[in-house]
ZADREN-684002 format. One line per 2 residues: their letters; for each residue x, y, z negated of N, C-alpha, C. Coordinates in Angstrom, 1 decimal. Example, Ala and Ser with C-alpha at 12.3 -4.5 7.8 and 13.67 -1.06 7.14 Angstrom:
% ZADREN-684002
as	13.2,-5.7,-7.8,12.3,-4.5,-7.8,13.2,-3.3,-7.8  12.8,-2.2,-7.1,13.7,-1.1,-7.1,12.9,0.0,-7.9
***
This chain:
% ZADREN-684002
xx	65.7,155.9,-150.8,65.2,154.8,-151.8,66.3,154.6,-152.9  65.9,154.6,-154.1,66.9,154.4,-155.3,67.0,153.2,-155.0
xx	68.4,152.6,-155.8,69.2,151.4,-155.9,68.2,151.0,-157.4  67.5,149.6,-157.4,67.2,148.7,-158.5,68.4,148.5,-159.5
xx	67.8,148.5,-160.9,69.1,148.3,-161.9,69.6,147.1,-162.0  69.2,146.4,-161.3,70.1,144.7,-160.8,70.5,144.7,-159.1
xx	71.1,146.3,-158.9,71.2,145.9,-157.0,72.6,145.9,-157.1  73.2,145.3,-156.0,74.3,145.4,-156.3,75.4,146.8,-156.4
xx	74.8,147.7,-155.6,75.3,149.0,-155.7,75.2,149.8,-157.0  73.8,148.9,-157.8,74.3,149.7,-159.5,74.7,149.0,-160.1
xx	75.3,147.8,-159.7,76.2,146.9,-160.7,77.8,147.5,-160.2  77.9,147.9,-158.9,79.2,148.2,-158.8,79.3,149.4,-159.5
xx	78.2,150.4,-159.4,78.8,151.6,-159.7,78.9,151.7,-161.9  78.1,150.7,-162.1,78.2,150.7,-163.5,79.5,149.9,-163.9
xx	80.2,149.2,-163.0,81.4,148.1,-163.0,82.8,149.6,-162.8  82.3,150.3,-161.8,82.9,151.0,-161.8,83.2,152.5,-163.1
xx	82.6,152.6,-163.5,82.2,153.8,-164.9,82.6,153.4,-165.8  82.7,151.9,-166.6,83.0,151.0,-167.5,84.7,151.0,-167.2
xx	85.5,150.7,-165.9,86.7,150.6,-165.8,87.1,151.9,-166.1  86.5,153.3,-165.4,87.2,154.3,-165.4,87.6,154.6,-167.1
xx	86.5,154.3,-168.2,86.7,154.7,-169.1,87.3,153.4,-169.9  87.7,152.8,-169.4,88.8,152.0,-170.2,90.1,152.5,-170.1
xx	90.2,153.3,-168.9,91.2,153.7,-168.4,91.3,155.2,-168.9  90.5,155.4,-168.8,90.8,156.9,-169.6,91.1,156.8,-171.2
xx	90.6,155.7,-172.2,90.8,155.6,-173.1,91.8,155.1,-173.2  92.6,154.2,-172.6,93.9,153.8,-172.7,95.1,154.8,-172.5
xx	94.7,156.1,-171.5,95.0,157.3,-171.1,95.6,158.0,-172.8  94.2,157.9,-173.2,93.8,159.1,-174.1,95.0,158.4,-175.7
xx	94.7,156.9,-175.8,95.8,156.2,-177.0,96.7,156.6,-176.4  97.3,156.4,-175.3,98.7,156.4,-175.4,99.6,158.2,-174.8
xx	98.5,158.5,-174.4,99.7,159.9,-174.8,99.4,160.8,-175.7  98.1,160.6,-176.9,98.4,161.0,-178.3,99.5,160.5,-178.8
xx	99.4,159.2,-178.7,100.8,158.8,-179.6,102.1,158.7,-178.8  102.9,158.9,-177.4,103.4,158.9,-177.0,104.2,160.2,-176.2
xx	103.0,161.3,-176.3,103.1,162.8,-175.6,103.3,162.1,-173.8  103.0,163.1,-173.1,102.7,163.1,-171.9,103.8,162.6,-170.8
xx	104.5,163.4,-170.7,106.0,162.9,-170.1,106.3,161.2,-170.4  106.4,160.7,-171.6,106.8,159.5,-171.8,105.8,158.4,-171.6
xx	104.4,158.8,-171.1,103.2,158.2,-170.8,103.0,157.7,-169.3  103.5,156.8,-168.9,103.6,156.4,-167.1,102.9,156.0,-166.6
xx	101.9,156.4,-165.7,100.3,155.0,-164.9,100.8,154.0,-165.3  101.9,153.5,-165.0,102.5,152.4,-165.2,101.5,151.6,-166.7
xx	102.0,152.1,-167.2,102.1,151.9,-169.4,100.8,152.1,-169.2  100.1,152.7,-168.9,98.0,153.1,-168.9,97.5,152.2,-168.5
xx	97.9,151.8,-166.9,97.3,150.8,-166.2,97.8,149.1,-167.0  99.0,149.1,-167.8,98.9,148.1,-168.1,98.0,147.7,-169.6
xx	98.1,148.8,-170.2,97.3,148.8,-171.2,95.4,148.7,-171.4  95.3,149.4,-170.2,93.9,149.1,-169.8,93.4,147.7,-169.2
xx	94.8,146.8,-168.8,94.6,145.6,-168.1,94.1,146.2,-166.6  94.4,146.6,-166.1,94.0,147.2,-164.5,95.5,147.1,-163.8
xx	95.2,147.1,-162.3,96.5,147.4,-161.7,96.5,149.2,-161.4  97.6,149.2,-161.4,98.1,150.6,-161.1,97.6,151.3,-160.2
xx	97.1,151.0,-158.7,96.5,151.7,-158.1,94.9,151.5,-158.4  94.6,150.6,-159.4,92.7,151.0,-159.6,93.1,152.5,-160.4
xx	94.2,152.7,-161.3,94.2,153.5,-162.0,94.2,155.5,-161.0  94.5,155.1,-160.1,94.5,156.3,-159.7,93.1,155.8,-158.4
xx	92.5,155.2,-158.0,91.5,154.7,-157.5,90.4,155.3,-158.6  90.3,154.9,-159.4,89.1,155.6,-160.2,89.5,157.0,-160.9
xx	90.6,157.6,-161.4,90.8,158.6,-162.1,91.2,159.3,-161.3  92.7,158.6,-160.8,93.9,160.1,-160.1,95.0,159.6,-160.3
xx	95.9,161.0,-160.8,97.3,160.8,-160.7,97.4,161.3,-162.5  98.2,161.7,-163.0,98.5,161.8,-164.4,97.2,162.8,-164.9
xx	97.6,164.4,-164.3,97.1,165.4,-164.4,95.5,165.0,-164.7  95.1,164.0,-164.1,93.7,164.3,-163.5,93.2,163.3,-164.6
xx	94.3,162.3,-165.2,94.0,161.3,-166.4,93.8,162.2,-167.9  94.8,163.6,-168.2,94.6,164.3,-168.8,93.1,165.4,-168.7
xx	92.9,165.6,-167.7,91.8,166.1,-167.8,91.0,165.8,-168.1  90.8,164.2,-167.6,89.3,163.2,-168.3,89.5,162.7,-170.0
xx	90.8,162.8,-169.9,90.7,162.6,-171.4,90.1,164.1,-172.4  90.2,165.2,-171.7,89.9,166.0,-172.8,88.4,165.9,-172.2
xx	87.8,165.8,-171.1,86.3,165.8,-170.7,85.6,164.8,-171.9  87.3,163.5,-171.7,86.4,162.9,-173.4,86.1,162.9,-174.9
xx	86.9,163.9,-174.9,86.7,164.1,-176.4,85.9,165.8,-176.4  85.5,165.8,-175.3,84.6,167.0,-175.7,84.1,167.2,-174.5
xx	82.5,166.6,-174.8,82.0,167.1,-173.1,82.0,168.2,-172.6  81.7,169.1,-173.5,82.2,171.1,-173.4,83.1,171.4,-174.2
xx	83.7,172.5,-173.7,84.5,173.1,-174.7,84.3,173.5,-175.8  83.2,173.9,-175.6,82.4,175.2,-176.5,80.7,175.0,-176.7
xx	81.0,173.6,-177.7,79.6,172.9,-177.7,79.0,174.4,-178.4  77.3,173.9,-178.6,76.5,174.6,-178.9,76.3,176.2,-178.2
xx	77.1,176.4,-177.1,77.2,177.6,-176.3,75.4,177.6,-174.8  75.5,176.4,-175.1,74.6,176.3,-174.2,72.8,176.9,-175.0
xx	72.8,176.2,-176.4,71.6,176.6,-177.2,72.2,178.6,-177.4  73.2,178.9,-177.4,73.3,180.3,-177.9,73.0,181.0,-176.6
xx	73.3,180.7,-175.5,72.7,181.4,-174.2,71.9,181.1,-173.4  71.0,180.2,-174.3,69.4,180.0,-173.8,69.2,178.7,-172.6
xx	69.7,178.9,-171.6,69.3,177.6,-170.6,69.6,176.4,-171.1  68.7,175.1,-170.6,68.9,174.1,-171.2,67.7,173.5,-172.0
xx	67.7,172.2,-172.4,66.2,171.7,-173.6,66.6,172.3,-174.7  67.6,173.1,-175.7,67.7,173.7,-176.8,66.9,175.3,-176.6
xx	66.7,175.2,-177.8,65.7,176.8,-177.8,66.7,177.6,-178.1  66.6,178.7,-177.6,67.7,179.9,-177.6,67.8,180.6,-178.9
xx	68.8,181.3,-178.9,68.7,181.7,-180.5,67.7,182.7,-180.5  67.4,183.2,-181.8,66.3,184.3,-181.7,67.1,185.5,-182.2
xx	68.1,185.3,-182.7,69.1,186.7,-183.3,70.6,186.9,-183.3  71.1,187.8,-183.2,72.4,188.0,-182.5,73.1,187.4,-183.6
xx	72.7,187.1,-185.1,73.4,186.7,-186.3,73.4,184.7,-185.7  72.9,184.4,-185.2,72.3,183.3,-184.8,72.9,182.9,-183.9
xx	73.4,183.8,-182.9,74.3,183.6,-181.7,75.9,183.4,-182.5  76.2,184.2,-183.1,77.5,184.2,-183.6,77.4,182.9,-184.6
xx	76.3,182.6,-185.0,76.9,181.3,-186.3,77.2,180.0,-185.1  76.3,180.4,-183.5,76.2,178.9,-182.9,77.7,178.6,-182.6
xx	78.1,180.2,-182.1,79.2,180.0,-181.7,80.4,180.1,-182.4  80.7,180.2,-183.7,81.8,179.6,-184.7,81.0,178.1,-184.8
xx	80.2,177.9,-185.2,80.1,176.0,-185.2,80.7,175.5,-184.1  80.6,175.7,-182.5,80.7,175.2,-181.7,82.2,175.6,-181.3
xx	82.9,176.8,-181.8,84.6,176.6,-181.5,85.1,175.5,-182.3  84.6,175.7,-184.4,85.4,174.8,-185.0,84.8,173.5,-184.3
xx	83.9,173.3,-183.9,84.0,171.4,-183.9,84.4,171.1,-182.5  84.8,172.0,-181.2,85.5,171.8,-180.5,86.5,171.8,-180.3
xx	87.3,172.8,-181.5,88.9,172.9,-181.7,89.5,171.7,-182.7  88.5,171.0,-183.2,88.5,170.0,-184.3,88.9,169.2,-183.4
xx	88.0,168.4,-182.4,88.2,167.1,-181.7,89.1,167.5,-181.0  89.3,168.5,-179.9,90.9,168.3,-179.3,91.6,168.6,-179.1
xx	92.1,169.1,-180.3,93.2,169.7,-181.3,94.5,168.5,-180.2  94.4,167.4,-180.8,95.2,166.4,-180.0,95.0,166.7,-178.5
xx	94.9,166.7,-178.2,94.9,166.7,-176.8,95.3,168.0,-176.6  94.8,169.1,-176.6,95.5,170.8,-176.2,96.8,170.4,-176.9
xx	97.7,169.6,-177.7,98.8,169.8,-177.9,99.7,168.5,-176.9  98.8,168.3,-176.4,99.4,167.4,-175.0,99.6,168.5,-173.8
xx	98.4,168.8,-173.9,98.2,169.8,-172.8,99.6,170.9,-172.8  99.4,171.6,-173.9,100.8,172.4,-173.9,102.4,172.2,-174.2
xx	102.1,170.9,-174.1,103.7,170.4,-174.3,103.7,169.9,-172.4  102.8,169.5,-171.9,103.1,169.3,-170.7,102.8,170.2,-169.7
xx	102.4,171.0,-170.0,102.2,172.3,-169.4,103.5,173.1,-168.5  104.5,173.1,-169.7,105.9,173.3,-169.0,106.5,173.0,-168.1
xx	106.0,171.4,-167.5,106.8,170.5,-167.2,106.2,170.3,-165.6  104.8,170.5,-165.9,104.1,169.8,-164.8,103.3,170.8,-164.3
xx	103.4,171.5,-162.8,102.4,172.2,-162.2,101.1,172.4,-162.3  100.3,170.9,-162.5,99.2,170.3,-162.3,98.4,170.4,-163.3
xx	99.3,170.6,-164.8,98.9,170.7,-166.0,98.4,171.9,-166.6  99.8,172.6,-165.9,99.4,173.9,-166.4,98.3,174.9,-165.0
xx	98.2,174.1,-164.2,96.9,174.7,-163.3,95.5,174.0,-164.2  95.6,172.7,-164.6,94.2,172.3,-165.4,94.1,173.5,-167.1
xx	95.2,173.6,-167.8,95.1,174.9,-168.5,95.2,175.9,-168.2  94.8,176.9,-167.2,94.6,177.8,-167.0,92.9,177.8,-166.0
xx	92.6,176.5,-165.3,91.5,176.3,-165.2,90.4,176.2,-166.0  90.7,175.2,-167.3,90.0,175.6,-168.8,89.9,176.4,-169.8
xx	90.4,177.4,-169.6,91.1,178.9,-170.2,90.0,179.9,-169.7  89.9,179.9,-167.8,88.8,180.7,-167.4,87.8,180.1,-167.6
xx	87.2,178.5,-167.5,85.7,178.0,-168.1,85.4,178.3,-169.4  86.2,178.5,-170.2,86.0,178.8,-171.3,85.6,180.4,-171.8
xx	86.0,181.3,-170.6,85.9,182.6,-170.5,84.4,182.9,-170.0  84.0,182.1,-169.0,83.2,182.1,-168.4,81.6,182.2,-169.4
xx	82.1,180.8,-170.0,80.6,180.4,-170.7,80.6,181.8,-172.3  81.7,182.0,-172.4,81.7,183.1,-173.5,81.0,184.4,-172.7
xx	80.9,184.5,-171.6,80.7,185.7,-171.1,78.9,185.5,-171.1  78.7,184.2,-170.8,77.2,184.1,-171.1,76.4,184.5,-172.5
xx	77.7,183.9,-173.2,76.8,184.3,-174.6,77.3,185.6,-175.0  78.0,186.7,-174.3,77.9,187.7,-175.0,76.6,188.5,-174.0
xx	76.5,188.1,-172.9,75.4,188.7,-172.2,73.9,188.5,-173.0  73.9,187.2,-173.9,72.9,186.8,-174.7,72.8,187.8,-176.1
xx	74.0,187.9,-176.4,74.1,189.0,-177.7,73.1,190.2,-177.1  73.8,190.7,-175.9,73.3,191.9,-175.4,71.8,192.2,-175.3
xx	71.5,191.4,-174.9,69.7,190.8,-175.1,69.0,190.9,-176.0  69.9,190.5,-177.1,69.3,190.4,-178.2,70.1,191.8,-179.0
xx	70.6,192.8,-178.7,71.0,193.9,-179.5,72.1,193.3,-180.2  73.1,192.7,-179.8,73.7,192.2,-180.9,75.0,192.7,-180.2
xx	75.9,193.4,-179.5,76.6,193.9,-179.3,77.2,195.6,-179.5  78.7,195.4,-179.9,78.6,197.4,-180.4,78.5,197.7,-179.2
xx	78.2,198.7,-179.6,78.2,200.0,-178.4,79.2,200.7,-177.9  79.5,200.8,-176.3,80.4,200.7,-175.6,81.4,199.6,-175.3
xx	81.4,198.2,-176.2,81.6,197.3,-175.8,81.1,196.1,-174.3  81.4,196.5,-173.5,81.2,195.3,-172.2,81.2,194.0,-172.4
xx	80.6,193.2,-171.7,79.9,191.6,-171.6,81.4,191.2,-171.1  82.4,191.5,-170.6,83.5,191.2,-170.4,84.7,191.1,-171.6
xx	84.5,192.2,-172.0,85.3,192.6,-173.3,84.9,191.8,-174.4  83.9,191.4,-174.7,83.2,190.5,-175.9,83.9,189.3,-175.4
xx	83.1,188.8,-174.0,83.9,186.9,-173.6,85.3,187.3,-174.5  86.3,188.1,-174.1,87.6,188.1,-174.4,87.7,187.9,-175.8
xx	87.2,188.9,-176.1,87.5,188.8,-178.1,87.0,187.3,-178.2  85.5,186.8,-178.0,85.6,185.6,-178.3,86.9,184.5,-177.8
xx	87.4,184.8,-177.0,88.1,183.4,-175.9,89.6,183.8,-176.8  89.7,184.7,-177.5,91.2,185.2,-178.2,90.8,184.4,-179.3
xx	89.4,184.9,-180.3,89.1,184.4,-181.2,89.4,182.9,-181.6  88.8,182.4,-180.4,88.1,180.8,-180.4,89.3,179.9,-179.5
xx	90.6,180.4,-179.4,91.7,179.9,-179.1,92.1,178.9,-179.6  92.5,177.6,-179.0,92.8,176.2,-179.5,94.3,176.5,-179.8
xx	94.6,177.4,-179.4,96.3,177.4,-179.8,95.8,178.2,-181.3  95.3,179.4,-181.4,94.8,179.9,-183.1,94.1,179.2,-183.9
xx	93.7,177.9,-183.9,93.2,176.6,-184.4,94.1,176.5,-184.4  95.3,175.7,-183.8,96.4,175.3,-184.0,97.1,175.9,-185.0
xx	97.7,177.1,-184.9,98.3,177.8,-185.5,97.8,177.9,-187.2  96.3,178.0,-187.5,95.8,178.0,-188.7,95.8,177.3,-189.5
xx	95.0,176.1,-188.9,94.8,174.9,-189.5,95.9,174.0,-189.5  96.3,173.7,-188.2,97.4,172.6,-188.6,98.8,172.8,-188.7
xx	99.4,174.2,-188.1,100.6,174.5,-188.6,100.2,175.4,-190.1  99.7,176.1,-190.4,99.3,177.2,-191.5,99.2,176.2,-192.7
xx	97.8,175.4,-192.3,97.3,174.8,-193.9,95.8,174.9,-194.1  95.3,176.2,-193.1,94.3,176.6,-193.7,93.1,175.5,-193.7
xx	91.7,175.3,-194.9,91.1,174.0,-194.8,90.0,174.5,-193.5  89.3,173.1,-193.0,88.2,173.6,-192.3,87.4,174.7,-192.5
xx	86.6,174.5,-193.6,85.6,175.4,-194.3,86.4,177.0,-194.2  87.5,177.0,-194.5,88.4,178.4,-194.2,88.3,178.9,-192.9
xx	88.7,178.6,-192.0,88.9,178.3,-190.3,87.6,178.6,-190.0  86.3,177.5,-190.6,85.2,178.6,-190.2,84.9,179.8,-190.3
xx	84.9,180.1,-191.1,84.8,181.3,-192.1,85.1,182.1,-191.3  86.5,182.3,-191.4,87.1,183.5,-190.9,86.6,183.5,-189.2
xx	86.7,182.3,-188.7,85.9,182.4,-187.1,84.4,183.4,-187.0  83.7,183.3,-188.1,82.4,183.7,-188.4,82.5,185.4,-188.8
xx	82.9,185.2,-189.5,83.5,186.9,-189.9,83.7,187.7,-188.8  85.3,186.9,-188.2,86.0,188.0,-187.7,85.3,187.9,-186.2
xx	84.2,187.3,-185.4,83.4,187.1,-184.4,82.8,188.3,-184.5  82.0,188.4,-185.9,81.1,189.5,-186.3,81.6,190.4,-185.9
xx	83.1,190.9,-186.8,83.2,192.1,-187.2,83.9,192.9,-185.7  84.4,191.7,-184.4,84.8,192.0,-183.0,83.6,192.6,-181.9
xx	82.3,191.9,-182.6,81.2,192.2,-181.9,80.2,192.7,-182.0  79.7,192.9,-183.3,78.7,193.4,-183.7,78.8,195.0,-184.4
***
């Protein structure tokens, strides 16, 4: 039997969803502007107004605060991957030109939003076991869902020949690299519109 939306079990659990993401948001301000190392449960839990162990009570321990914070600024990595490989309420693409535009839209506006955060990620990555296991955890998810949509190219003829559904994920996951966002856009110069571009192009000219 479902819980009524005035029972107490969905007031706790909505009591509880509402803290976590205060806490993840207070997570997420203060080690953009502070970087990770210098970011303590301590400094989160007080900034969220929580005590220190609701903080790892609803989230975790650092590692696992970093992770929800990137879950928040980007529910997928690799939005619009889901309309380019068909499952899902979005209609699938109908042409391999169509696959490739979903998926440069959906690197730039994923490498857009957390841009900040992957440079948390990699600055603490060095430091912290945990961190650099959650980056190399989102490294292969990210491999993963690229492997779906090059299986979708395939479907749709949109792959060269002798190239493997393996070998495509890769070009794209090289391509669609938040460290090569990095490197273009915000160390380089290059503008969005540019960054697309060349994501679009050079997708093509890897796979088609």
């Amino acid at each position: 039997m479902e819980n009524s939306p005035d029972s107490p079990a969905t007031r706790r659990t909505r009591q509880g969803a509402a803290t976590r993401e205060v806490i993840v948001e207070a997570a997420q301000r203060l080690m953009l502007e502070r970087g990770y190392i210098p970011t303590s449960i301590a400094a989160i839990a007080a900034n969220a107004g929580v005590a220190v162990q609701t903080v790892y009570n609803s989230v975790g321990g650092k590692a696992d605060l970093l992770a929800a914070v990137l879950d928040r600024t980007a529910a997928t990595e690799a939005p619009g991957l889901v309309a380019a490989a068909g499952p899902g309420p979005a209609a699938p693409a109908r042409s391999a030109g169509e696959v490739i535009r979903i998926l440069a839209a959906g690197i730039v506006e994923a490498n857009t939003r957390t841009a900040g955060v992957h440079r948390v990620i990699l600055q603490a990555a060095g430091v912290d076991p945990d961190v650099a296991k959650l980056e190399l955890r989102r490294s292969s998810q990210r491999l993963y869902h690229y492997g779906e949509a090059a299986s979708t190219l395939r479907g749709l003829r949109g792959l060269r020949a002798g190239l493997s559904d393996h070998e495509a994920a890769a070009a794209i996951w090289a391509i669609g690299h938040p460290q090569v966002y990095r490197s273009l856009v915000l160390d380089l110069g290059w503008s969005g519109a540019a960054y697309r571009d060349w994501v679009e192009k050079t997708l093509s000219a890897a796979l088609s």
